[in-house]
N, C-alpha and C positions, 0 to 999 in steps of 0.2 A: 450644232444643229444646222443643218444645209438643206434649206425649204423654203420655196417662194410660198409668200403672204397674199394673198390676192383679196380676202375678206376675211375681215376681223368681227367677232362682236365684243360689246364693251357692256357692263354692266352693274352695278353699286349694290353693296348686297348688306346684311347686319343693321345695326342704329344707324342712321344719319348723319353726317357733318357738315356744318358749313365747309365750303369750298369742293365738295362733289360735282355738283353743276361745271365746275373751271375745269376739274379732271378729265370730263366728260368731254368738255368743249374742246379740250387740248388733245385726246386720242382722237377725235373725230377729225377736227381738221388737219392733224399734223398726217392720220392718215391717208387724206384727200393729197395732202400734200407730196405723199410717195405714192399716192398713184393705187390705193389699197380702199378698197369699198368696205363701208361703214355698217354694221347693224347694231340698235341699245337692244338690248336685251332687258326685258321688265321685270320689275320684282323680283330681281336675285335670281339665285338656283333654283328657284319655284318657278322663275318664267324660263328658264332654260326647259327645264322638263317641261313645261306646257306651250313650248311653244309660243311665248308669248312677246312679240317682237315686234319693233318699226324698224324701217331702212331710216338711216340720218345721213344728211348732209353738212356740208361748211354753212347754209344755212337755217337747215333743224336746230343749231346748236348756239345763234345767234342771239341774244339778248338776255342770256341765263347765267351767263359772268359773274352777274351782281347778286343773284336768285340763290336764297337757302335752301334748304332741303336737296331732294332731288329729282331730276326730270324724268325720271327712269325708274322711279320709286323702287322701295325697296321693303325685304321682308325675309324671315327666316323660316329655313327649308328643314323639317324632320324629315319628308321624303329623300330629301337629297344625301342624307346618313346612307340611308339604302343601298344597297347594289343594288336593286330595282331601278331606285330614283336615277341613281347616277347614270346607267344602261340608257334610260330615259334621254336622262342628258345630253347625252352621247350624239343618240341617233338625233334628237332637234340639230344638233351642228353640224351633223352628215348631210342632212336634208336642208338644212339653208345654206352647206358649202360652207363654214366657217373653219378656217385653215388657223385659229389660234382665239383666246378671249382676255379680253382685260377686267380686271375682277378687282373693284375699288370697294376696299371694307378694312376691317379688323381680320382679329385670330382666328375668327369661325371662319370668314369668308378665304383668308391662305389656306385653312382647312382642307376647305373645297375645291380649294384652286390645286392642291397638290393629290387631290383624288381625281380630278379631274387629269391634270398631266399623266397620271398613271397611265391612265387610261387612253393617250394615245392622244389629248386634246394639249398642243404646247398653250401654257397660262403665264400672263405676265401677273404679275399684285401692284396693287398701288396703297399703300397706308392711307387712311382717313378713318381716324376716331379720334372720338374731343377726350380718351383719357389719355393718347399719347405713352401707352401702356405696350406697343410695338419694336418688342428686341431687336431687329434688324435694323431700325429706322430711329437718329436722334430726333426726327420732327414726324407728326402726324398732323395730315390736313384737317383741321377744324379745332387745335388746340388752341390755340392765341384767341381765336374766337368765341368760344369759349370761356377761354377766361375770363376776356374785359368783358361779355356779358353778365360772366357773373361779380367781375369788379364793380359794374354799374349797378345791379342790384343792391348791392352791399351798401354800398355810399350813400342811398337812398335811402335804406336802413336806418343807417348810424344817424345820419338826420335827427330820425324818430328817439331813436337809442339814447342820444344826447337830449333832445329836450325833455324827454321822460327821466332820464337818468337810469336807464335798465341797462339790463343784460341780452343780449340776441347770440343766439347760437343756429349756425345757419348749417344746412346739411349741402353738398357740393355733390356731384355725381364724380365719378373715378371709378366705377366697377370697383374690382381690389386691388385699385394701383392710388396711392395719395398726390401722384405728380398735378392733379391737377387741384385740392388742394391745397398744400403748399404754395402752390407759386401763387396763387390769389390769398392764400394767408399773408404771405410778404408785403404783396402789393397791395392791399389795403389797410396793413401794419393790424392786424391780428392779437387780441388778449393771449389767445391761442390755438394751436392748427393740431389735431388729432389724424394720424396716418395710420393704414396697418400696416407698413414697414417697421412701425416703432410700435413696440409692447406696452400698450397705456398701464400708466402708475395713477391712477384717478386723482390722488391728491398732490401728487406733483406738476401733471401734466397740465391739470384744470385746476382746483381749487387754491393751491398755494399763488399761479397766477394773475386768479382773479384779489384774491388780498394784496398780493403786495402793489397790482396796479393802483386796490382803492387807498392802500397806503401810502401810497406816492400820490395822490389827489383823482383819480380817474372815478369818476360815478357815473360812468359806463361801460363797457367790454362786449367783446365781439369772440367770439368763440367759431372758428372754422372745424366742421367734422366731415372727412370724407364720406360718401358711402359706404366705403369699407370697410370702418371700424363699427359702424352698425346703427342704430337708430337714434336721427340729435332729437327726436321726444326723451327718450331714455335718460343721453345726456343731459339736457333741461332735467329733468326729475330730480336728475343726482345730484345737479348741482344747488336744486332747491332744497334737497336732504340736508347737505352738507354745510351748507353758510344763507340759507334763508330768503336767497334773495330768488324773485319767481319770474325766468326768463322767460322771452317770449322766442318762441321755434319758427323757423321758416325753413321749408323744403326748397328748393330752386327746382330740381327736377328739369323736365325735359326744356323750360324755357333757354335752358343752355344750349339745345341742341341749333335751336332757332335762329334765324335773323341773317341777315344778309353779311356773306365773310370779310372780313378785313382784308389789309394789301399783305399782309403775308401770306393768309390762307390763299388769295387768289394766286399769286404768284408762286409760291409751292407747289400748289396745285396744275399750275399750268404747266410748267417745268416737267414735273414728275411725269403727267399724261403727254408729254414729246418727247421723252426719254423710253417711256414704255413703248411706244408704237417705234420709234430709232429702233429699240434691240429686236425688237420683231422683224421692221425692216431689213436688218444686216444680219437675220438670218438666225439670233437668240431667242431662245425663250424658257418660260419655267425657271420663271425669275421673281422675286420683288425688285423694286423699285424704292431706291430709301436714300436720306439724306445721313451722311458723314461730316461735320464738321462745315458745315453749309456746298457741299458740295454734293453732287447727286453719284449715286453708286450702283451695282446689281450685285444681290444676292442670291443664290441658288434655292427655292423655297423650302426644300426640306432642311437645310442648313437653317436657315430664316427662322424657322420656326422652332427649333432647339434654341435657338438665342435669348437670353432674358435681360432687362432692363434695369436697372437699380435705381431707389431712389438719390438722389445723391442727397447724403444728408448733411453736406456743409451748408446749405441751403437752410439745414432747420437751425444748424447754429447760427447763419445771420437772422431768423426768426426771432431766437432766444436773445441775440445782441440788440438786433432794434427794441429790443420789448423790455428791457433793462428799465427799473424805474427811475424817479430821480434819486429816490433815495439808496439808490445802488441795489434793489435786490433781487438779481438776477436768478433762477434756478441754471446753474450749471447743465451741461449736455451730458447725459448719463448713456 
């Protein structure tokens, strides 16, 4: 692609993540720093078609480093499915001169971004979603954040958990991906972590775990259930069916989306949004933006987006290993 960049716009579309604000701050100034005029674009693909935009500079973007959410707020476009909507689209980037757009979200948002390219408008992608559910990309901005968010919750939990001597079974968001979690079932050593990469067996996966932990002395358990295996009410129910005892449920929900990002999410983020405005500058585009092996990469989005994610499930085996009781009795990984 052989095309001067002269003005970009940038804009965070989908759910939320901590470390958007970084992304944002990082396309803006890196592309002050080549010389490339700056516009956010509001609310997603809904402010693309409506027009709904500020100019930013190296200091519109200042003091939001730290800042969750996003400055540019964000929102999901059924208009924007359209050829109507997109047409829409179109002509807002004609009329404010936009020679390319950076479009920081998940799968809906490459979506858009590779309907948009169609269409004549070069799209770079930036990954940030806290389920880290993005095939092109081993890191997504606002997972790490995310999680110890929801580590901390947890731990504040088990507090409760242990002086009561109960059971808590806590619901995690992950859309229908478990990677987020798993990796907080590990890290706060979990009775046990439900995925829907793995085929729940109810009385393997939960109830034979919570015995043998109270067999081994535990008179308390923690039960991680992704979003996507379906509702931890349910769970709690079942497992009050099944051995008696009457847990108490906690939703975490959007507080994970929350709170100011950690030094990975900022630094990811910052990384990614100077890599994406580089390939614009030198001339690419109709790309993601993703990390390899902690190294930063470009993908072609229609490629990008046939690419899928796996959980990795030596990870549940170290789940199954740490959670071994004393009395040795492990449920094997089936």
């Amino acid at each position: 692609m052989d095309k001067k960049f002269r003005r970009i716009g940038v804009l965070t579309s989908g759910g939320d993540a901590p470390g958007m604000n970084a992304a944002v701050r990082a396309v803006v100034r890196t592309a002050v720093a080549y010389g490339i005029e700056c516009v956010g674009i509001r609310r997603g693909w809904q402010g693309l078609i409506n027009s709904d935009f500020v100019v930013l500079d190296a200091a519109s973007v200042g003091h939001i480093l730290s800042r969750g959410g996003t400055m540019l707020y964000t929102a999901r476009s059924e208009e924007f499915l359209s050829e109507k909507g997109r047409a829409r689209a179109v002509a807002t980037c004609r009329m404010l001169g936009l020679d390319a757009v950076v479009a920081i979200g998940g799968d809906g948002t490459f979506q858009g971004a590779l309907a948009l390219s169609k269409m004549g408008i070069p799209v770079i992608g930036i990954p940030a979603t806290i389920d880290n559910d993005i095939g092109c990309s081993n890191y997504t901005i606002g997972f790490d954040t995310a999680c110890n968010t929801a580590v901390d919750c947890i731990d504040r939990l088990r507090d409760t958990m242990q002086s009561h001597e109960r059971c808590s079974v806590v619901e995690v968001m992950g859309r229908n991906a478990g990677f987020l979690a798993l990796y907080v079932g590990i890290a706060i050593g979990a009775t046990a972590v439900l995925v829907p990469e793995r085929e729940l067996n109810f009385e393997r996966d939960v109830v034979e775990r919570i015995r043998n932990a109270r067999l081994a002395g535990s008179t308390h358990f923690m039960v991680v259930v992704a979003e996507g295996v379906g509702s931890a009410v349910d769970i709690g129910k079942r497992i009050h069916e099944a051995i008696g005892i009457e847990p108490r449920v906690t939703v975490l929900g959007h507080i994970q989306r929350g709170g100011s990002p950690n030094a990975r999410d900022r630094e990811t983020a910052t990384r990614m949004g100077y890599f994406a405005v580089k390939a614009l500058a030198e001339g690419r585009g109709n790309l993601i933006v993703g990390t390899r092996g902690g190294d930063m990469v470009e993908i072609p989005i229609e490629e990008a987006l046939q690419m899928q994610k796996h959980l990795q499930m030596d990870r549940y085996q170290v789940l199954e290993t740490m959670s071994v009781s004393a009395a040795g009795m492990a449920t094997p990984l089936r």
